[in-house]
ROKEVEX-860410 format. One record per atom (N, C-alpha, C, O): residue number from 0; x, y, z. Coordinates in pm, whole numbers, plus 50000, padded with zeros to 5 digits. Layout:
<nodes>
NODE   num       X       Y       Z
NODE   NUM       X       Y       Z
...
</nodes>
This chain:
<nodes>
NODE   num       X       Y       Z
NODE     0   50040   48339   49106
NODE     0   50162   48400   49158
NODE     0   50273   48391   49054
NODE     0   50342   48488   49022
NODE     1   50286   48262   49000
NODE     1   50410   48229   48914
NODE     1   50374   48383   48795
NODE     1   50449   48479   48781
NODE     2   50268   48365   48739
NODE     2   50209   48456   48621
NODE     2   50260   48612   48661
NODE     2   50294   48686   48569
NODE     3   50264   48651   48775
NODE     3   50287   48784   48807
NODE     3   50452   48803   48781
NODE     3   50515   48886   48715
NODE     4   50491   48699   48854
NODE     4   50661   48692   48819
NODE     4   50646   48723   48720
NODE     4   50635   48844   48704
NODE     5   50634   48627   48591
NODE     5   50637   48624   48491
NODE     5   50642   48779   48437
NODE     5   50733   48844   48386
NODE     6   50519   48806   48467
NODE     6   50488   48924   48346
NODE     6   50571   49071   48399
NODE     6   50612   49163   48328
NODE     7   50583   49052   48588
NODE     7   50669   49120   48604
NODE     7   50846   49174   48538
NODE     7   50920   49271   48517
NODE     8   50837   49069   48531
NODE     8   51001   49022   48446
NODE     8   51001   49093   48309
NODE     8   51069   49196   48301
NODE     9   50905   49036   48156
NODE     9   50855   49042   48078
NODE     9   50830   49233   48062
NODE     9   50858   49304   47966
NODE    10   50787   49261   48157
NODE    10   50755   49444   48228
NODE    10   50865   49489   48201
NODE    10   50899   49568   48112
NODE    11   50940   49424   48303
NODE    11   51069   49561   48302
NODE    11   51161   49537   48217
NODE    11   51247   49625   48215
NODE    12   51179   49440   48136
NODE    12   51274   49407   48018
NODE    12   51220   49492   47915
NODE    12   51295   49550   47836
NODE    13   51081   49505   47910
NODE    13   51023   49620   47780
NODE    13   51062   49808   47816
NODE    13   51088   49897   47735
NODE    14   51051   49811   47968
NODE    14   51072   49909   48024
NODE    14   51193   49981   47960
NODE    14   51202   50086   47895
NODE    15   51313   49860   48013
NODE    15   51456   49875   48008
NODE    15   51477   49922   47817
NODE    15   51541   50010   47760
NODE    16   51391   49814   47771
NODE    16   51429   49814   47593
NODE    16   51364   49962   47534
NODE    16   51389   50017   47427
NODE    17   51276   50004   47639
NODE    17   51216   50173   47614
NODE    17   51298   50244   47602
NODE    17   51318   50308   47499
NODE    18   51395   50255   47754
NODE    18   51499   50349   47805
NODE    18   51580   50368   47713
NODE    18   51597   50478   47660
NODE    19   51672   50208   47666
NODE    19   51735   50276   47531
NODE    19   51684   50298   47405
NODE    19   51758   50362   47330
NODE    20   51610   50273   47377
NODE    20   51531   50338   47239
NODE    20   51515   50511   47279
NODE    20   51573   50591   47205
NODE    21   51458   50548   47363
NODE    21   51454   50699   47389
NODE    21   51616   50747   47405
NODE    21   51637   50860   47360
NODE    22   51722   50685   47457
NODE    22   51893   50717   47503
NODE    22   51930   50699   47343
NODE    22   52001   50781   47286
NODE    23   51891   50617   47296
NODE    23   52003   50581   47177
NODE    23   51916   50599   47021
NODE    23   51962   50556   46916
NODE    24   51820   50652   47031
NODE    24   51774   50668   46889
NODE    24   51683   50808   46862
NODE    24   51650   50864   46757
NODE    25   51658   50837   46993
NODE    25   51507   50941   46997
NODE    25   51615   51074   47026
NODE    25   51619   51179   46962
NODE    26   51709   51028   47157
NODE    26   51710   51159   47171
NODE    26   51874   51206   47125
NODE    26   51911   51299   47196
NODE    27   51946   51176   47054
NODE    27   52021   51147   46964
NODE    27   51917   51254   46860
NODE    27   51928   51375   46877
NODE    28   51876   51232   46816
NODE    28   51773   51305   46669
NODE    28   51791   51500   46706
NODE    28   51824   51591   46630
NODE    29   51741   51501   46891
NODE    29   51778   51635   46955
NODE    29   51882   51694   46968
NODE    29   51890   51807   47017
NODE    30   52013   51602   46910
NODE    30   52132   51628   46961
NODE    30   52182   51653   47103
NODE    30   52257   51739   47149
NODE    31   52098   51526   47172
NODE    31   52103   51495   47354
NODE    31   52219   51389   47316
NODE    31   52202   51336   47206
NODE    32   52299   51360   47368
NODE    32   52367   51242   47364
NODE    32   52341   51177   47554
NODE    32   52347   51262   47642
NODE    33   52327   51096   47575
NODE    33   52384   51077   47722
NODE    33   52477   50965   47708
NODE    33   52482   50863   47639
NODE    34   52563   51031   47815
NODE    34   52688   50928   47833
NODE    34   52649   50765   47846
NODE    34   52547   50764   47916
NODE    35   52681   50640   47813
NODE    35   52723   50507   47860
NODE    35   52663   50489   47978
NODE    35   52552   50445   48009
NODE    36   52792   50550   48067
NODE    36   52778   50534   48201
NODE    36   52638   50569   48302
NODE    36   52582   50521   48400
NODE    37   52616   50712   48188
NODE    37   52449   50740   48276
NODE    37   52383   50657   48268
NODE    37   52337   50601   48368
NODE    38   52349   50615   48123
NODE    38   52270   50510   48050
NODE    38   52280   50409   48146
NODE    38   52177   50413   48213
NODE    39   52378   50292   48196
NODE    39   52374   50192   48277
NODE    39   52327   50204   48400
NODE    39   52253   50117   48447
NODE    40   52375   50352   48491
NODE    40   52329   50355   48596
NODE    40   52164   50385   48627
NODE    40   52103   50379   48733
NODE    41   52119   50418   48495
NODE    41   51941   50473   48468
NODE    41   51852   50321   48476
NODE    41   51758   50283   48545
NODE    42   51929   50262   48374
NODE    42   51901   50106   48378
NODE    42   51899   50038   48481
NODE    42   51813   49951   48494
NODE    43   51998   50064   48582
NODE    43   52026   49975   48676
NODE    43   51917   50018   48800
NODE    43   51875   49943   48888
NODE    44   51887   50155   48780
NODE    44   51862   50213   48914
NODE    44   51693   50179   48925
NODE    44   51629   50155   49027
NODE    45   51644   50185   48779
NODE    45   51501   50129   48717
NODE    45   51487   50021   48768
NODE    45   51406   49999   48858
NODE    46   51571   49929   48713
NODE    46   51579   49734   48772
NODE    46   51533   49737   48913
NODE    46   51437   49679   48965
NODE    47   51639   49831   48972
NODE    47   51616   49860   49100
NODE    47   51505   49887   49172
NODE    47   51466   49814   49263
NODE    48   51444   49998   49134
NODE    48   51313   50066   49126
NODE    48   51198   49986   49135
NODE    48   51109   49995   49220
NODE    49   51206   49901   49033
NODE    49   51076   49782   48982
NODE    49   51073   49651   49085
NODE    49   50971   49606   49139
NODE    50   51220   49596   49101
NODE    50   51162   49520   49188
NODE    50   51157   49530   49336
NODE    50   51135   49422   49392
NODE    51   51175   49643   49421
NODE    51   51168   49714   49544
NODE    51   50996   49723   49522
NODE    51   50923   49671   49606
NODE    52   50946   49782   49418
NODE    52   50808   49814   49380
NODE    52   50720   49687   49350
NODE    52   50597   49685   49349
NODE    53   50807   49577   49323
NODE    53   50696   49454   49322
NODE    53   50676   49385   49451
NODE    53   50586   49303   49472
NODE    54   50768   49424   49537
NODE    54   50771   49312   49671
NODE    54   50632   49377   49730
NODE    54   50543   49293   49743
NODE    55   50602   49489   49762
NODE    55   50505   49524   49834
NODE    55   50342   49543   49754
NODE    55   50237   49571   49812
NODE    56   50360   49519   49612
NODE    56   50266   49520   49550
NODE    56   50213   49395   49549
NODE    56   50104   49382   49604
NODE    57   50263   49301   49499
NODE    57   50199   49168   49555
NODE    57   50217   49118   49649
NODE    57   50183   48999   49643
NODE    58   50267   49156   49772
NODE    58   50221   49177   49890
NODE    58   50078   49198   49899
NODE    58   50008   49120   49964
NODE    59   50011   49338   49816
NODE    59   49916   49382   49867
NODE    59   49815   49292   49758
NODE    59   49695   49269   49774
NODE    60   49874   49264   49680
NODE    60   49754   49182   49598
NODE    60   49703   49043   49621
NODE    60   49600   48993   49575
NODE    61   49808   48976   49715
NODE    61   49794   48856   49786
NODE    61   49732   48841   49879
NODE    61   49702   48732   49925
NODE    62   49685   49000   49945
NODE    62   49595   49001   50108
NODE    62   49487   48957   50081
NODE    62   49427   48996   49981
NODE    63   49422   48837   50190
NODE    63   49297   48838   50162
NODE    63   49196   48981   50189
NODE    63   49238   49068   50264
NODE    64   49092   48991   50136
NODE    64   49015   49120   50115
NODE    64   48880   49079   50250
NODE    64   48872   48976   50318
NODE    65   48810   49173   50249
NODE    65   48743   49160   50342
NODE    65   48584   49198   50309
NODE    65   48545   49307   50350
NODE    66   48492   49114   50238
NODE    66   48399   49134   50201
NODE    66   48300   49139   50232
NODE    66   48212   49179   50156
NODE    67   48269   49091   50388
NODE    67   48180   49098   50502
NODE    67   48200   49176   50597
NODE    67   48214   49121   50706
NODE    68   48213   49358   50593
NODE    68   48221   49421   50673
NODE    68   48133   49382   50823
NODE    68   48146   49465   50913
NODE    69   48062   49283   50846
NODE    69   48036   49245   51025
NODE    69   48150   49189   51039
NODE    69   48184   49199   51157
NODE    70   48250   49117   50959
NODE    70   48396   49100   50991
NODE    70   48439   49163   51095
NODE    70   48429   49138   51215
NODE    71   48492   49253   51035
NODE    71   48548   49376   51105
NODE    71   48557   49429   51251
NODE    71   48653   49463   51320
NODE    72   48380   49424   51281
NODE    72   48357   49464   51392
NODE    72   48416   49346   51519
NODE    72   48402   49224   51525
NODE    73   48491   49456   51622
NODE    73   48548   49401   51704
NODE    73   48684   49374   51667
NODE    73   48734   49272   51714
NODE    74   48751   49443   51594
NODE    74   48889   49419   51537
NODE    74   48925   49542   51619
NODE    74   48854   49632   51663
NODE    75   49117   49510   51630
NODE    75   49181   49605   51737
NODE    75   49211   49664   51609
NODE    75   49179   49611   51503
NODE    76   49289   49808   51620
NODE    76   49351   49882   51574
NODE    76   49414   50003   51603
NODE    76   49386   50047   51714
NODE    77   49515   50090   51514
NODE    77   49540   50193   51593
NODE    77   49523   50351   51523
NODE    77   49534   50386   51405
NODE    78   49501   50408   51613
NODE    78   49480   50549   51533
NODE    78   49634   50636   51486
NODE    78   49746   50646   51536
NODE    79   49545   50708   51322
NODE    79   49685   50683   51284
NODE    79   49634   50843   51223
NODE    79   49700   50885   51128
NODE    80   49543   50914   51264
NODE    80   49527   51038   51259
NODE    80   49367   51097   51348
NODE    80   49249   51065   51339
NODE    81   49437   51187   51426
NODE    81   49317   51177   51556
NODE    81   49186   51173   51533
NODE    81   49129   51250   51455
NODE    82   49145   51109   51579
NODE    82   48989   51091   51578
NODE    82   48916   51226   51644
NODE    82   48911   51229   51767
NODE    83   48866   51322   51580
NODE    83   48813   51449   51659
NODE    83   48693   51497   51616
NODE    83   48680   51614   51580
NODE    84   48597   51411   51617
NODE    84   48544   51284   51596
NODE    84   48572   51197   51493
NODE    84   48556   51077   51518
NODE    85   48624   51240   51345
NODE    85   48669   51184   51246
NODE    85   48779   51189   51217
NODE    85   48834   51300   51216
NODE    86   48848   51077   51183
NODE    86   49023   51036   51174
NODE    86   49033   50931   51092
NODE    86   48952   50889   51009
NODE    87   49121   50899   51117
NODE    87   49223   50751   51010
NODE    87   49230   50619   51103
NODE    87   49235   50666   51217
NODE    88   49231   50556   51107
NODE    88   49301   50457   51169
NODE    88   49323   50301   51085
NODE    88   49256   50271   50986
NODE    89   49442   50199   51152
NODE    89   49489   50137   51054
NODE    89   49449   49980   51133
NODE    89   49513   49943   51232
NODE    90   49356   49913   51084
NODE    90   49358   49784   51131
NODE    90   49415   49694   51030
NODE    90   49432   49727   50913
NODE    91   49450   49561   51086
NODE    91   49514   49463   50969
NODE    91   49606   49518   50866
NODE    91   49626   49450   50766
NODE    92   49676   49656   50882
NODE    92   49749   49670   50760
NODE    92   49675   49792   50693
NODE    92   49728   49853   50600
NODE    93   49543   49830   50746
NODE    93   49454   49860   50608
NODE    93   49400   50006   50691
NODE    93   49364   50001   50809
NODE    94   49402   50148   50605
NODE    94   49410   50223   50642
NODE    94   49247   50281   50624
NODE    94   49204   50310   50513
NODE    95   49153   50294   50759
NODE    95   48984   50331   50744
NODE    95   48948   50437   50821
NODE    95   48973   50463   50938
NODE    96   48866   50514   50710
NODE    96   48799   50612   50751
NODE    96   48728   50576   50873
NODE    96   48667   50470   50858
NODE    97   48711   50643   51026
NODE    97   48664   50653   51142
NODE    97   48598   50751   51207
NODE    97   48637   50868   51206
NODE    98   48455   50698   51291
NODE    98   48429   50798   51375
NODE    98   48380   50760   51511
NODE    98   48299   50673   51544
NODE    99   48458   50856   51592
NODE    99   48448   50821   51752
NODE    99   48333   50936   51845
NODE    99   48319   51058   51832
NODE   100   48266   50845   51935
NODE   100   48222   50935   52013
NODE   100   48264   51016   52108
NODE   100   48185   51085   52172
NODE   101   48420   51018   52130
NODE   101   48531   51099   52194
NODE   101   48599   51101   52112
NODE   101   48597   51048   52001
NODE   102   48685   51184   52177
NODE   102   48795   51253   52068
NODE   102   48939   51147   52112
NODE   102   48985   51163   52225
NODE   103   48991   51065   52039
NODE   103   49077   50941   52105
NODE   103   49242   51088   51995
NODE   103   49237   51194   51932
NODE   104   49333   51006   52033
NODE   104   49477   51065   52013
NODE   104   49563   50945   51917
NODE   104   49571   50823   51932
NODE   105   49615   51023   51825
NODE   105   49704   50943   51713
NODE   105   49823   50819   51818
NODE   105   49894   50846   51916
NODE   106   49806   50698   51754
NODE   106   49882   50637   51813
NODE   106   49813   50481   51930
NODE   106   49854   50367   51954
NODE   107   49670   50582   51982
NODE   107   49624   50504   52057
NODE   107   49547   50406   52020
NODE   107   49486   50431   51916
NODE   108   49517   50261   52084
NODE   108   49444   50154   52032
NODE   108   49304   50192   52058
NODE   108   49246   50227   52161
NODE   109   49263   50174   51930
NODE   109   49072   50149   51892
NODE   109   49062   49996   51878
NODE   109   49154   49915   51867
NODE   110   48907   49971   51881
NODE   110   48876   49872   51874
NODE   110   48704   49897   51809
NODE   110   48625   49956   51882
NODE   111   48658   49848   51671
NODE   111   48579   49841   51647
NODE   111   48445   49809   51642
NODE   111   48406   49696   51613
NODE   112   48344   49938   51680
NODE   112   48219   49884   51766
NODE   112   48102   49874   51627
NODE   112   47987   49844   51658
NODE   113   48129   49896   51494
NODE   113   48032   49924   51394
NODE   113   48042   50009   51286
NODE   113   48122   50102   51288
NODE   114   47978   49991   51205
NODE   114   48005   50073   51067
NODE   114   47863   50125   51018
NODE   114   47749   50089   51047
NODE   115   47912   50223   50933
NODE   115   47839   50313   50833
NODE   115   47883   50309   50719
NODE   115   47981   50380   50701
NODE   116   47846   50249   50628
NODE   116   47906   50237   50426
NODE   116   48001   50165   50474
NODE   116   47991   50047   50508
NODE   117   48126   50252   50482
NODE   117   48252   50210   50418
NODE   117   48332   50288   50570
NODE   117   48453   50271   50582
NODE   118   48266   50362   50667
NODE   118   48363   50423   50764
NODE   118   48279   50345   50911
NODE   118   48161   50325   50939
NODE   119   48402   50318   50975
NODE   119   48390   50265   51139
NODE   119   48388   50314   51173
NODE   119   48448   50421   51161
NODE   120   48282   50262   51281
NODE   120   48274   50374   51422
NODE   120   48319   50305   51563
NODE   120   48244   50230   51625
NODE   121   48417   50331   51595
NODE   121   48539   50268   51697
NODE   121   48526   50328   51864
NODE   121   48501   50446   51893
NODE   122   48541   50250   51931
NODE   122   48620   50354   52050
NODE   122   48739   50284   52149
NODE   122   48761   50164   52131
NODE   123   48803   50343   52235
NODE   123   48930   50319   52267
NODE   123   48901   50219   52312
NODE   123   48792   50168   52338
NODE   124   49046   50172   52328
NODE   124   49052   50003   52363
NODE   124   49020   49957   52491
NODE   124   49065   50037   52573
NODE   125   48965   49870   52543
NODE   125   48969   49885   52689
NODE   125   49090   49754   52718
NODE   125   49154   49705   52625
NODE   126   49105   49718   52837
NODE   126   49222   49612   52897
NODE   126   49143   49464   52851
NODE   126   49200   49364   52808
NODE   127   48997   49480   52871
NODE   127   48949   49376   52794
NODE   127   48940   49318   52712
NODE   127   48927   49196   52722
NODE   128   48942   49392   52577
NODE   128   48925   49363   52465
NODE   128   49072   49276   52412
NODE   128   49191   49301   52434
NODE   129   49001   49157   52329
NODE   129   49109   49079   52341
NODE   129   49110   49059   52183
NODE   129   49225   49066   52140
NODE   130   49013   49037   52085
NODE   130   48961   49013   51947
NODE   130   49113   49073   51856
NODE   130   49166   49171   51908
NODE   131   49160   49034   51766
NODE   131   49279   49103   51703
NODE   131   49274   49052   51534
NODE   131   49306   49139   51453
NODE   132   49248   48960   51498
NODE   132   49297   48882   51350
NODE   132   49115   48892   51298
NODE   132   49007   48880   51356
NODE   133   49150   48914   51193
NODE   133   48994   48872   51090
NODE   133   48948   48726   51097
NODE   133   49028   48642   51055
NODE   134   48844   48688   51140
NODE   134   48821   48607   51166
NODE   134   48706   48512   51013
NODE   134   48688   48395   50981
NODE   135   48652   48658   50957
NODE   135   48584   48581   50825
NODE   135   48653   48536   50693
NODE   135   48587   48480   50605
</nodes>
């Protein structure tokens, strides 16, 4: 974790030292000048940019992964593009190819009965189903 900081940091300081090399030496040569003021706010808005863009990236690089798809099975989730027989849906965060033996509606809870490769085959939730967190 510390290492990602790190190199994150290390990133956008080279980024930033790009920006003005292209503002103040490259494009100067074109007879571009840009103002100061743009220049800071380009800088600033980048800074900006990068670390809005790291919070959710190592976010996603910190998830544990799921390498035993029998995991899976029996996980809640929700549909997040209709299943008619094939759709989207999003368990744990994580967005999987699906196929239902009815046609279920965006929004509504699935619950996972089995897989094929890499796509589930789900059907709607019943009042029973209680299973929710990855358990492997």
């Amino acid at each position: 974790m510390r290492f990602r900081v790190i190199w994150a940091i290390v990133s956008v300081i080279l980024e930033e030292i790009a920006i003005l090399v292209v503002a103040l030496l490259i494009l100067p040569s074109f007879d571009i000048h840009v103002p100061v003021t743009a220049l800071v706010l380009i800088m600033v808005g980048w800074l900006l940019f990068s670390a809005l863009l790291f919070i959710p990236g190592n976010k996603a690089l910190l998830k544990k992964p799921v390498y035993d798809m029998r995991c899976i099975i029996g996980q809640k989730g929700v549909v997040v593009e209709e299943l008619h027989p094939k759709g989207m849906v999003k368990i744990g965060g994580e967005l999987w190819g699906a196929e239902s033996s009815e046609n279920i509606d965006t929004g509504e809870e699935i619950i996972v009965t089995g897989y094929t490769g890499i796509k589930l085959m789900v059907a709607r939730c019943k009042s029973g189903d209680t299973k929710t967190e990855l358990s492997c």
